[in-house]
C-alpha positions in Angstrom: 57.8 -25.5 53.4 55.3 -22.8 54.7 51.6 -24.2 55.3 48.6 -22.2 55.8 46.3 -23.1 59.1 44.0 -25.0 56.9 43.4 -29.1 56.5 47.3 -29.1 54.3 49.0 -28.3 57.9 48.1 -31.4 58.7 49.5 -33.4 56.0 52.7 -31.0 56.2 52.9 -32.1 60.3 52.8 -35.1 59.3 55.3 -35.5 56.7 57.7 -33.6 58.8 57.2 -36.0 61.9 57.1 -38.9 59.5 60.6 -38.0 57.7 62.2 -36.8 61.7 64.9 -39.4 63.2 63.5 -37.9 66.8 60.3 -37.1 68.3 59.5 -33.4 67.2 58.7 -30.6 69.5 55.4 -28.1 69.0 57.5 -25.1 68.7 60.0 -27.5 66.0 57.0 -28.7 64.4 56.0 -24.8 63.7 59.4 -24.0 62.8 59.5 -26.6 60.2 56.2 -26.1 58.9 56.3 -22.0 59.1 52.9 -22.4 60.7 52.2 -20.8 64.2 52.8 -22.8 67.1 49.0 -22.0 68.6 48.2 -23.4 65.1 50.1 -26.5 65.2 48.8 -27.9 68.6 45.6 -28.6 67.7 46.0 -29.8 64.4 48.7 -32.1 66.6 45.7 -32.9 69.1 43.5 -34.2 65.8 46.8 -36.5 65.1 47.5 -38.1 68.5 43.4 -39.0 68.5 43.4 -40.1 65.2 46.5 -42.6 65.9 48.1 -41.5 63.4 50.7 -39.6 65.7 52.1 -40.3 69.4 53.0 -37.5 72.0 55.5 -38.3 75.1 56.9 -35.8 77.7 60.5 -35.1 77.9 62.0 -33.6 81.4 65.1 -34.1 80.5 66.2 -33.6 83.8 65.3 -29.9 84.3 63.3 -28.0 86.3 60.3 -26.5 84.8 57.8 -28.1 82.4 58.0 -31.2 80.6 58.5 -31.0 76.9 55.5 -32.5 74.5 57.1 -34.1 72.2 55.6 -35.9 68.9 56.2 -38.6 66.4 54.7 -40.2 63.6 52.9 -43.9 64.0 53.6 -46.4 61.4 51.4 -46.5 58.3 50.0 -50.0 60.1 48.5 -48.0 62.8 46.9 -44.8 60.6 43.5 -46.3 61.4 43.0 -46.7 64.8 39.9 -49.4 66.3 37.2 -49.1 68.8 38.1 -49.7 72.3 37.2 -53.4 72.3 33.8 -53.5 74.7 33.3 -49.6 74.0 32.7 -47.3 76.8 29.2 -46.2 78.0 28.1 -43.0 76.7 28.4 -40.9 79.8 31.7 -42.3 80.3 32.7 -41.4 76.3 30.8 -37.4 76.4 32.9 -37.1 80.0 36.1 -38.4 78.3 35.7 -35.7 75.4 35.1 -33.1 77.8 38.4 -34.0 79.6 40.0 -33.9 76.5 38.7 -30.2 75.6 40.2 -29.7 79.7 43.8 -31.1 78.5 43.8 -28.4 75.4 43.0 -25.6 77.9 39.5 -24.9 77.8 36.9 -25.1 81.1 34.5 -27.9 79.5 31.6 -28.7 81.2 28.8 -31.1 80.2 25.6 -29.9 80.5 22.8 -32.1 82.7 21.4 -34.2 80.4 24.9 -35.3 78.8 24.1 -34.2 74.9 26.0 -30.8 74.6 29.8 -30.2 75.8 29.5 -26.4 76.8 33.3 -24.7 75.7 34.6 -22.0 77.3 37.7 -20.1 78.1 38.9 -21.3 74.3 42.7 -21.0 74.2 43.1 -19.6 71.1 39.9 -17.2 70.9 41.7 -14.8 69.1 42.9 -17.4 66.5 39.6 -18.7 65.9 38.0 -15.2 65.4 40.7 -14.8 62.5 40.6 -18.4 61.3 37.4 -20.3 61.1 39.2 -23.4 60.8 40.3 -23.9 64.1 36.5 -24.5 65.2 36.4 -26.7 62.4 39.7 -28.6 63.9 38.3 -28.8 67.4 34.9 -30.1 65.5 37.0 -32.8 63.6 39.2 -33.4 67.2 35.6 -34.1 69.1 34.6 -36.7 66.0 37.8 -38.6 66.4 38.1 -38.6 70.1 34.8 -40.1 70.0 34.7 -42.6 67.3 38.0 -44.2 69.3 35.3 -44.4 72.4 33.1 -47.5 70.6 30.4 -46.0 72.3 27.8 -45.0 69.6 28.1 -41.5 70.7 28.3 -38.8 67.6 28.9 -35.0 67.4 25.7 -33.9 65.2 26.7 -30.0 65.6 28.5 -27.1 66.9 27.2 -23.8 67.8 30.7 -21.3 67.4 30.4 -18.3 69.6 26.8 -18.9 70.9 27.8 -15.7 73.4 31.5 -14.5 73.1 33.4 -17.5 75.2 30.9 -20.2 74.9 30.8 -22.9 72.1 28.9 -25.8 72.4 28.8 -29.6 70.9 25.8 -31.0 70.1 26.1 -35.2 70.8 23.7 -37.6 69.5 23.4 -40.2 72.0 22.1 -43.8 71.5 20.9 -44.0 75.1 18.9 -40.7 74.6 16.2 -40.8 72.5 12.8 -39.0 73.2 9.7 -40.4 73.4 8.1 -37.4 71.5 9.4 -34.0 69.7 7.5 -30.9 69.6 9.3 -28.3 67.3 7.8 -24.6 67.3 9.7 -24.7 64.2 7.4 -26.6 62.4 4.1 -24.6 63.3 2.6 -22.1 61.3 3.6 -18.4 62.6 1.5 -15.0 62.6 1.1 -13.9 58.9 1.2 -17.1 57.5 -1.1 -18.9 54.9 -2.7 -21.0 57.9 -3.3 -17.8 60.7 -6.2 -16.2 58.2 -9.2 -15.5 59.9 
């Protein structure tokens, strides 16, 4: 059952987890799906925050590096609630940077606490092939922060702003300005209202 790296990988991961007797493996997961394993973790990531999947480590005893493992949550749990008081926003925009951190990225959140710089992406060269791995780590950042209960949205993401930085663009309900001024919306050289 081959499945592109588009929104169906997903729904394939899913089915496969959902119809496995055992928690499933990254590297199982692409094998099953005949999707890339570099493809399959963060459409995994996008599962776990979601609720509708669980990871767990597996040792088993060895030396080395722990397994990830995955499975599917019940049907019950697909939708997953707020944390019940909701965190405070810097808490929530640290959190998602964190998260970024855990997928291998050096995430850093800029002074203010509105934009989530991304660097050092872990699968630049996917990304430059694929457009929709932004749009997973986009959908990844929505989810991990809608589970927050803290009012705190991504509003945009600037892909490749220089050639390792990314950035998120949070709307905040604790940051609002008292006043805008946007050169966009002036009049330019040329225009109608510069004759003189």
């Amino acid at each position: 059952m081959a499945a592109s790296g588009r929104p169906g990988t997903r729904a394939a991961l899913l089915d496969v987890l959902t119809a496995a007797r055992r928690p499933l493996s990254s590297a199982e997961l692409a094998s099953a799906t005949g999707v890339h394993v570099n493809t399959v973790r963060p459409h995994l990531e996008i599962l776990v925050h979601t609720g509708r999947a669980a990871r767990s480590t597996d040792g088993g005893g060895r030396p080395g590096r722990p397994v990830v493992r995955y499975r599917a949550v019940p049907a019950e749990s697909e939708t997953p609630a707020p944390e019940r008081a909701g965190l405070l926003p810097d808490d929530a925009v640290q959190r998602l940077a964190g998260l970024f951190v855990d997928l291998g990225f050096a995430a850093q959140v800029d002074a203010v606490g509105d934009r989530v710089l991304l660097r050092a992406c872990p699968v630049a060269a996917l990304a430059t092939q694929d457009p929709h791995v932004c749009e997973m780590h986009l959908q990844l950042a929505q989810a991990a922060l809608a589970r927050t209960g803290s009012g705190v949205q991504v509003e945009r993401m600037d892909v490749q702003v220089r050639p390792d930085l990314c950035v998120l663009h949070l709307g905040r309900p604790d940051l609002r300005p008292t006043r805008v001024i946007d050169l966009r919306d002036r009049a330019g050289p040329g225009s109608r209202g510069d004759d003189r």
